[in-house]
N, C-alpha and C positions, 0 to 999 in steps of 0.2 A: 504494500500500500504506500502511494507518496504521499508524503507529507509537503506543505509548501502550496507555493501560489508559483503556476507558469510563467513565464513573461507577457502573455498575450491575455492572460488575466489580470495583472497587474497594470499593463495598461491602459485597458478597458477601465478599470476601477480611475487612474488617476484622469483618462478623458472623461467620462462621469460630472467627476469632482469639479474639471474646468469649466465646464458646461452650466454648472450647479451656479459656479461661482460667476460667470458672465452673465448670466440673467439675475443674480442675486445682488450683487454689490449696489449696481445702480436704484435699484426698487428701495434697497433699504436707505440709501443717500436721501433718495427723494423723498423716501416715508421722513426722515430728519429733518429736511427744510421743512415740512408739509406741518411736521409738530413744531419746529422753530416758531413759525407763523400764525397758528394758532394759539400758540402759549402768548408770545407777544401782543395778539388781537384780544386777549381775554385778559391781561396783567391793563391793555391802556383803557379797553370796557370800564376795570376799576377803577381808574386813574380819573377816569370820569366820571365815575358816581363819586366818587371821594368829592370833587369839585361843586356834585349836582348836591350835594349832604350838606358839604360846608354852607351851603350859602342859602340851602333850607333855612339856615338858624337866622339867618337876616340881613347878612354880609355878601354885598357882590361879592363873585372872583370870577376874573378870566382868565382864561387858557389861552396861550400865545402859541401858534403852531406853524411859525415865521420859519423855524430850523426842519429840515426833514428827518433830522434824525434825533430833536428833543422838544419835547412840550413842557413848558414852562406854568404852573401853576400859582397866579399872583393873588395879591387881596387887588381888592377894589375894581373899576373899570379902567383901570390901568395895564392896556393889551401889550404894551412893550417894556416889561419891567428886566430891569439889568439882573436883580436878586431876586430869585423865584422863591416863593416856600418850598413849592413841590419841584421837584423834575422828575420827566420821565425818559428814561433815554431807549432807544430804540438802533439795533444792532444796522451793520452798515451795508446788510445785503436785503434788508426789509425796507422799501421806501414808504414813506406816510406823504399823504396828496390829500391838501382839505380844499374846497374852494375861496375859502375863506382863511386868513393872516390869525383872524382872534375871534373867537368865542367866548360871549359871559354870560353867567348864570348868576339870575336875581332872583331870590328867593325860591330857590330851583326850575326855574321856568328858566328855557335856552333863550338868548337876545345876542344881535349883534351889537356888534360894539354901539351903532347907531340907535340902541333903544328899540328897537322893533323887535316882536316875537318872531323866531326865526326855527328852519328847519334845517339840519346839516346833517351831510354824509361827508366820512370821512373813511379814506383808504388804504390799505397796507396792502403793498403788494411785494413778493417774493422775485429778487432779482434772477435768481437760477433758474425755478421752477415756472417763473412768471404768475405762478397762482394768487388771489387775492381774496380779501373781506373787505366788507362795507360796514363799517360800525354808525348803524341812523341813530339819529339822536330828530324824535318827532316834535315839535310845536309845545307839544304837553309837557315835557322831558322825558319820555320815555327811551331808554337808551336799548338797544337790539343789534346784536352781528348778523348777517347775511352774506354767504358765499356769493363772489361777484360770477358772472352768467359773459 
C-alpha cells in the first residue's frame, strides 16, 4: 500500500487552492470597504443626532461641512467656526458631498444657515468601491441612511 500524495495530486490540491484564493481575496477586500463605509455612515448618522439633541435643549448648533473629510460641530449659528466642540473626521478614501457648506439645528428642527426650515441629503461615497449612502435629514429632523440607486 502507498503511503503519500502523487505529484499530480498534489498539484491539483495547490491549483485548487489558487483558484480558491483568486476569487477570494478580492470579494473579501470589497466586503472591507463595503463595512468601512457603513461603519463611517452610521458613526456621522450619530454625529448628527448628537447635534439634533444638543440643541433640542435650546441652543443652536451648526454643523460646518466646508472640509470633505471633517465636520465640525459649533455652538450657535456660527457655520464657520475655527474651534469646533465636536469633530468628526472621516477617512480619506470615503468622500462626504453635502449641497450645502453649513447646517443648523434650532431646537432640533434642521434650518439653513438663512433661517429657513430646510431639507438635506448628505453623501459618503466609497473611493474604491465607488458604493455610496444618503444620510436625509427630513424638514421635521428626522434623520434616515438610504443606499444611493
Amino acid at each position: 500500500m502507498d503511503k503519500g500524495l502523487t505529484l499530480l495530486e498534489l498539484l491539483l490540491v495547490i491549483v485548487i487552492i489558487g483558484i480558491l484564493a483568486t476569487v477570494g481575496v478580492p470579494l473579501l477586500t470589497t466586503a472591507k470597504y463595503n463595512l468601512s463605509l457603513k461603519e463611517t455612515t452610521r458613526s456621522l448618522m450619530s454625529f448628527i443626532l448628537l447635534a439634533k439633541n444638543k440643541s433640542a435643549k435650546g441652543e443652536k448648533i451648526s454643523l460646518d461641512f466646508s472640509d470633505a473629510h471633517e465636520i465640525k460641530l459649533c455652538k450657535g449659528n456660527n457655520c464657520y467656526c475655527d474651534v469646533a466642540e465636536y469633530s468628526f473626521k472621516i477617512s480619506n478614501d470615503i468622500f462626504l458631498t453635502s449641497p450645502l457648506d453649513c447646517f443648523v439645528f434650532d431646537r432640533g428642527f434642521p434650518k439653513h444657515s438663512s433661517g429657513a426650515f430646510a431639507a438635506e441629503t448628505i453623501t459618503l461615497r466609497h473611493a474604491v468601491t465607488n458604493k455610496c449612502f444618503n444620510i436625509t435629514i427630513s424638514r421635521t429632523g428626522r434623520i434616515k441612511i438610504n443606499a444611493c440607486e
